[in-house]
DOVEXMI-532894 format. One record per residue (C-alpha): x, y, z negated; residue number from 1. Coordinates in steps of 0.001 Angstrom, whole numbers, plus 500000, padded with zeros to 6 digits. Layout:
N
X, Y, Z, NUM
...
# end
This chain:
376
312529, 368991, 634596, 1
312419, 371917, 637235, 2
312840, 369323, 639886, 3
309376, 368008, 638240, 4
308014, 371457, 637855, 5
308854, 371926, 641710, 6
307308, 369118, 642966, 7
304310, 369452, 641206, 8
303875, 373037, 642613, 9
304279, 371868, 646033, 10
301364, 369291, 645576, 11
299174, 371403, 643399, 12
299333, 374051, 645876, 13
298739, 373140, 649535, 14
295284, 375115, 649682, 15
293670, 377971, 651859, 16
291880, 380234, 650672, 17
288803, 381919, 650402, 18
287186, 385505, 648928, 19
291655, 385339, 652892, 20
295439, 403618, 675305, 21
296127, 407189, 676852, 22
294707, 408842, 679702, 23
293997, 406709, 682887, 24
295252, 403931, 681291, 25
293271, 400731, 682218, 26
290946, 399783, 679003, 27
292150, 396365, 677535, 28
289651, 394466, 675959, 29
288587, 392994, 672319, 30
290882, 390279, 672650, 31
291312, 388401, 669068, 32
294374, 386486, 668003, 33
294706, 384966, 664284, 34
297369, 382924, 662345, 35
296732, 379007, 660851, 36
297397, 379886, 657442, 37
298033, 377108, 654898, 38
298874, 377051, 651115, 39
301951, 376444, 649606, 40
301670, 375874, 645514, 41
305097, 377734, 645315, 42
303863, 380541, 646943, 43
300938, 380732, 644725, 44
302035, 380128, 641311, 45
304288, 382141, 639194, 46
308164, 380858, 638846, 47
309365, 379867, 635655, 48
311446, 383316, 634312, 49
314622, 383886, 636823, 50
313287, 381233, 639752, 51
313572, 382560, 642854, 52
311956, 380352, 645591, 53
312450, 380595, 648916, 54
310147, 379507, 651660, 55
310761, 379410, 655609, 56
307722, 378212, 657301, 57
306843, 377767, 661217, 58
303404, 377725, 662647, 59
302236, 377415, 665895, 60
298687, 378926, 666343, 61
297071, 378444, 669898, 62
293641, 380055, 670898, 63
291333, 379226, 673578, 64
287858, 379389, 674711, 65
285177, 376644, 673683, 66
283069, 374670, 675827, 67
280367, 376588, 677252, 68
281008, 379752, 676548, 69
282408, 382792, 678820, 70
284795, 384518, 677190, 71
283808, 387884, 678785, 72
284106, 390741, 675923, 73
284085, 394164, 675543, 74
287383, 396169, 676293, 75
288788, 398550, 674172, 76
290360, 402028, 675784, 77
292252, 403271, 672470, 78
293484, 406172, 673676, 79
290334, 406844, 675294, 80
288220, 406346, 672347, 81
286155, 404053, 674875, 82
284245, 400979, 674359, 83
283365, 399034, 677476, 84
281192, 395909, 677606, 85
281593, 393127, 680085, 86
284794, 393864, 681362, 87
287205, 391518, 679916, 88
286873, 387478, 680408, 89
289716, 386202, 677662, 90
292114, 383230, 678831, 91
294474, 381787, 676363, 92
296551, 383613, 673583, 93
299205, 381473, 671649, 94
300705, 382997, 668044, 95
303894, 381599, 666540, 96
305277, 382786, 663459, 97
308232, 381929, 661506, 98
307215, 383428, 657968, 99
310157, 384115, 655258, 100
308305, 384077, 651901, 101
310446, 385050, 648676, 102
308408, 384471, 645112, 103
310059, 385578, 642001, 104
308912, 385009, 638224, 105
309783, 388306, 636466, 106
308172, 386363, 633383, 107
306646, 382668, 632702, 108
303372, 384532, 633727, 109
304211, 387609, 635878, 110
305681, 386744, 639381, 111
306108, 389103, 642082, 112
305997, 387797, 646213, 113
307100, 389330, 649397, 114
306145, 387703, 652250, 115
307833, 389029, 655678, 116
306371, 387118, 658791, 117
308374, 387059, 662386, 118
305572, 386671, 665318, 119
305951, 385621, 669223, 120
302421, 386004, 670733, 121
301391, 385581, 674219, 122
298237, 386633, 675738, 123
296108, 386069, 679258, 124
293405, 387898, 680122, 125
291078, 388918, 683489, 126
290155, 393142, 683233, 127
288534, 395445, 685093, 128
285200, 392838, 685675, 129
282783, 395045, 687639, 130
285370, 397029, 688697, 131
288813, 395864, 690290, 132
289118, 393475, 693151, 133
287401, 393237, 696303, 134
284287, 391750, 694558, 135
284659, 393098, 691081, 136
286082, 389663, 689660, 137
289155, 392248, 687975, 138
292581, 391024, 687554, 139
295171, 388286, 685749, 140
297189, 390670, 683153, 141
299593, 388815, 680834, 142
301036, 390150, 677838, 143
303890, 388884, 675399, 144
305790, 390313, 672262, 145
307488, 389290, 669513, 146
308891, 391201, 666096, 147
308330, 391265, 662679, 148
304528, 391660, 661654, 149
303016, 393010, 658886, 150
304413, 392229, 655432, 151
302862, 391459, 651856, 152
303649, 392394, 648397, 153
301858, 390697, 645866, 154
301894, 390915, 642193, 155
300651, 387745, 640412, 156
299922, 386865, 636726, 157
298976, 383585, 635486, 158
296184, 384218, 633992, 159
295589, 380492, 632465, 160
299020, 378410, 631492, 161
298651, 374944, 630570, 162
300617, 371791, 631031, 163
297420, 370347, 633362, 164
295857, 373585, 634797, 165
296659, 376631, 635795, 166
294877, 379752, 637244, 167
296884, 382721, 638916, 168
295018, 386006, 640134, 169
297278, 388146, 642575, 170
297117, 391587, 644060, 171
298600, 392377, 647143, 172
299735, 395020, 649629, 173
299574, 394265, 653434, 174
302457, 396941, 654887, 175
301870, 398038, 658678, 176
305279, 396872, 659387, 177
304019, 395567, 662644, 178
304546, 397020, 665771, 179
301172, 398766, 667128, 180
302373, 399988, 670670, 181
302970, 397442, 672885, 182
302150, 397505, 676465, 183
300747, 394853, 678947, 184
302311, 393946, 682360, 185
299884, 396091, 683790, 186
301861, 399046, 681552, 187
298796, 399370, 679788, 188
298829, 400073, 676139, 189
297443, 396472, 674680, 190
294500, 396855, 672101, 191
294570, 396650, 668163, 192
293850, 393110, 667678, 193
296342, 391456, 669723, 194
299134, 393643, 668377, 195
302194, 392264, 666077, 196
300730, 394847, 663555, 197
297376, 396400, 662310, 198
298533, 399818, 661772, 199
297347, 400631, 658745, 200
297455, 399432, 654687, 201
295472, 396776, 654038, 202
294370, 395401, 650644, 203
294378, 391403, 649537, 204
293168, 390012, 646384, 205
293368, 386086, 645602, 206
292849, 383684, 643071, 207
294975, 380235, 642788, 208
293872, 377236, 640385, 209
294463, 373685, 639876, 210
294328, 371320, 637717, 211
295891, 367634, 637632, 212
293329, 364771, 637525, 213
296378, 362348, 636998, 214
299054, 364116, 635400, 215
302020, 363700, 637913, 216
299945, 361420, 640258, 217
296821, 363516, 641469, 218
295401, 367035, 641423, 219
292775, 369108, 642726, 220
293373, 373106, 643749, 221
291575, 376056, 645455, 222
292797, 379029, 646519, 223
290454, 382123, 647583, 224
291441, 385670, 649150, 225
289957, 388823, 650541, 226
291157, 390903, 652459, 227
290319, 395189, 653747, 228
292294, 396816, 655822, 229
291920, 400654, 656646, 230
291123, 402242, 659989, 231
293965, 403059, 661980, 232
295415, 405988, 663547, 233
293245, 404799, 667334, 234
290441, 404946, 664839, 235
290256, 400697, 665258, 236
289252, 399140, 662047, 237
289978, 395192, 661872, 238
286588, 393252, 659769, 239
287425, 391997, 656397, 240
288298, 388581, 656155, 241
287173, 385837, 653673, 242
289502, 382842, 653042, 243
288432, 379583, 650987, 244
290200, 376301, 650453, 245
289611, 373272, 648348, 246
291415, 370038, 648702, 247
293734, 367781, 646103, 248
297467, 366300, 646813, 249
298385, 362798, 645100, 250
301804, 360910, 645016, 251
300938, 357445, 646490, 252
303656, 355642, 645374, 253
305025, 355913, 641856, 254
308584, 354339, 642711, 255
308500, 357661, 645531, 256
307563, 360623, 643395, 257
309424, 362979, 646059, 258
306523, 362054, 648649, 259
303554, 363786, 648591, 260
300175, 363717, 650642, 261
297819, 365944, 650699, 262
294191, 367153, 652533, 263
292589, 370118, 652141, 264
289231, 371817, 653964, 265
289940, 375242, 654769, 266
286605, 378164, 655375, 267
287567, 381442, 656997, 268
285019, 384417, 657807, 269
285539, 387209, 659430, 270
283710, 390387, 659472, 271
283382, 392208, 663079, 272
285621, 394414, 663930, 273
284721, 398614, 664234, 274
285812, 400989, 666617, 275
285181, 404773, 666805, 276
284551, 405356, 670152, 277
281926, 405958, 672888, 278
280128, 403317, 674528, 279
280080, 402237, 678209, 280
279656, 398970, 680337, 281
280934, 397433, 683289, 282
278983, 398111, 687024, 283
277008, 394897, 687777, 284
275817, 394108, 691567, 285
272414, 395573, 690557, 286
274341, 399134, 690452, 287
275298, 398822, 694030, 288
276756, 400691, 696027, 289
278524, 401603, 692717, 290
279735, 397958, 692511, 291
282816, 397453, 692053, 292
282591, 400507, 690582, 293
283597, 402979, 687950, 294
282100, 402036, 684447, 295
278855, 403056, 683491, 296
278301, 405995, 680574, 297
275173, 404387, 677919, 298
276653, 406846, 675069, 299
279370, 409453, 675215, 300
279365, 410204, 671683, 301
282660, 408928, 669883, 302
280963, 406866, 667145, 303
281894, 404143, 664542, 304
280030, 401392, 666612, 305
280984, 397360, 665785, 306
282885, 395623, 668530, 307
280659, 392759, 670160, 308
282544, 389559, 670172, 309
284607, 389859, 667044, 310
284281, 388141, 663792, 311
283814, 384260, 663406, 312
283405, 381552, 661032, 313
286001, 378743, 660583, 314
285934, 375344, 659118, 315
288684, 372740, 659354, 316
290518, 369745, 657707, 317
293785, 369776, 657085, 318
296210, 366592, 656099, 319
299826, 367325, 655426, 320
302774, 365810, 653806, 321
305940, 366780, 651756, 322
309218, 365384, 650939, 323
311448, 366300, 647748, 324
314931, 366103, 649520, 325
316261, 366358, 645806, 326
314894, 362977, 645415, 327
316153, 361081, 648564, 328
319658, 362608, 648739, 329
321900, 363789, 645005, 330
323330, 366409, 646125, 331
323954, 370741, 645563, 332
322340, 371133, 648867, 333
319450, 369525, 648540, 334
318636, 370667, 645106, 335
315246, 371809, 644270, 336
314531, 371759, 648001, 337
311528, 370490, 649763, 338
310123, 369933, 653582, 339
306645, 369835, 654642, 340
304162, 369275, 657164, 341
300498, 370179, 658303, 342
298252, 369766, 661270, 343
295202, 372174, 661050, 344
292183, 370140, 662988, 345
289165, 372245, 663414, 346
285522, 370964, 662240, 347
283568, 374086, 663336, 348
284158, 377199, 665300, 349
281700, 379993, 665985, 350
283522, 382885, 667579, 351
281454, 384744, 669529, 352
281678, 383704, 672931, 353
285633, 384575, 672037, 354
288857, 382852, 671800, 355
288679, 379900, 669341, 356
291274, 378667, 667283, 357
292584, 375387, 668056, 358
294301, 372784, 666536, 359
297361, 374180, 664750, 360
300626, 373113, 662962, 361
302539, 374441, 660125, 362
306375, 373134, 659508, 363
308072, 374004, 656292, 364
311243, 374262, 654264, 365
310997, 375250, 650320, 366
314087, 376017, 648017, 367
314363, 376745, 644937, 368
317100, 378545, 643171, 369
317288, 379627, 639131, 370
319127, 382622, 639164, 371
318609, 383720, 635877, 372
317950, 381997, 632257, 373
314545, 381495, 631692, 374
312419, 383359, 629622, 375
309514, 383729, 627664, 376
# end
């Protein structure tokens, strides 16, 4: 029966969601960086009373600019409180995180999640356009870190039980757990967005439903979030982000209920970005003989002003799969456990002559374990 219960939660839930510097420091730019973010139906519904599940997860997230656009942005002087246009041209960045999720069911209906994500990101960039090098074309400045990021506590209560359907709304807590600090290999303090962390609180609320078309065979789910997080102490605010996914999961074979496909369509929108700061740009060859040249003052008032080049809209497919190791292989260790796969193929990108997220891949272990007796 929880073996059952288990499975079903894996394929009910595979959705994504929507409604989800200092002194003479050299200014780093806008750069953007984001996370392939898939959904899990144990993450998202409530344990039965006493079941803890566990989930590990992998995903490997790599950015890159589309075809014709630039990729030169604005750059961001934190510490400064500057914003500079034009004088950042944005390589490659690559995010992977190894995400330890823990979901607990207090009650049938009232769960509680922590979710406690481990990144490695890498970044390229060209600064200083306009104004290092011989002929103001800047200069290659890498940057790489890895820790934990920023972690979630979310409340959930199923708000709907039924043997077919289900709907869960959740609450949650983002916790600037993530470092904020880190420097480039130009010793250059690296800009908000392309930290492990945001550096402040930010708010998430979601809701999770599904229902089963076939019981045991076939069900649709969606999944929505929303997320606001606060401006942080280098008065960098990150745009609220809008999550939707809709998709079904089916067993295809009735003699191999531990093997489930699924396909999902995932919609992500992101607000721009806002920085308080004052506003500059970089020296063109029309400004000569100030070219290369220092930056050029359009407003020295330290303003909330919206970053250029931030924000984007999202739309991909994404086809997975899942295995119930509890039903190849009878043993304790594989009880109640589960692996998975995803690939995350984009449909359509608009990111603002930015870095675009490419196609990504999620890999997955789930377990299960009933630590209490369950409960009403």
């Amino acid at each position: 029966m929880a073996r059952k219960r288990f499975l079903l939660g894996f394929l009910v839930g595979l959705a994504i969601v929507f409604f989800s510097w200092s002194g003479d420091q050299i200014a780093r730019a806008a750069c953007g960086s984001v996370t392939c973010f898939v959904v899990v139906g144990s993450q998202q519904q409530v344990p039965l009373a006493g079941l803890l599940t566990f989930n590990t997860m992998y995903n490997y997230t790599p950015m890159r600019l589309l075809e014709g656009t630039t990729g030169v942005i604005p750059a961001i002087d934190q510490a400064g409180r500057r914003l500079i246009l034009d004088h950042h041209q944005e390589i490659r960045t690559i995010t992977q995180t190894v995400t330890f999720d823990l979901n607990y069911g207090i009650t049938d209906r009232l769960g509680i999640q922590v979710t406690i994500p481990y990144l490695w990101r890498t970044h390229r960039h060209i600064d200083g356009l306009g104004e290092d090098g011989p002929n103001g074309e800047g200069e290659q400045v890498n940057f790489g870190d890895n820790g934990i990021g920023d972690m979630i506590v979310t409340a959930k209560y199923n708000v709907l039980p039924t043997l077919r359907s289900m709907v869960v709304a959740g609450f949650g807590v983002q916790v600037p757990t993530g470092r904020t600090s880190a420097l480039d290999s130009a010793g250059g303090l690296m800009e908000s967005p392309t930290q492990l962390g945001r550096g402040n609180v930010g708010l998430i609320g979601s809701i999770y439903q599904t229902y089963e078309l076939i019981p045991h065979r076939l069900n649709q789910f969606f999944y929505g979030s929303y997320r606001h997080t606060f401006r942080n102490n280098d008065g960098y605010q990150f745009g609220d982000e809008y999550n939707l996914n809709l998709g079904a999961n089916g067993v295809p074979l009735q003699s191999a209920p531990w093997l489930v496909l699924s396909g999902q369509f995932h919609w992500r929108y992101l607000v721009h970005d806002n920085i308080s700061a004052s506003l500059e740009r970089s020296a063109t060859p029309a400004d000569a003989p100030n070219f290369p040249g220092d930056t050029i003052s359009i407003d020295p008032n330290i303003m909330n002003r919206r970053v250029p080049n931030t924000g984007s809209t999202y739309l991909a497919f994404s086809p997975g799969a899942q295995v119930g190791l509890d039903g190849l292989i009878d043993s304790p260790l594989t009880k109640m456990t589960s692996v998975y796969f995803h690939a995350q193929i984009p449909i359509m990108r608009d990111s603002n002559n930015n870095l675009a997220q490419g196609t990504s891949y999620i890999f997955g272990l789930t377990r299960s374990f009933q630590l209490t007796g369950t409960g009403s």
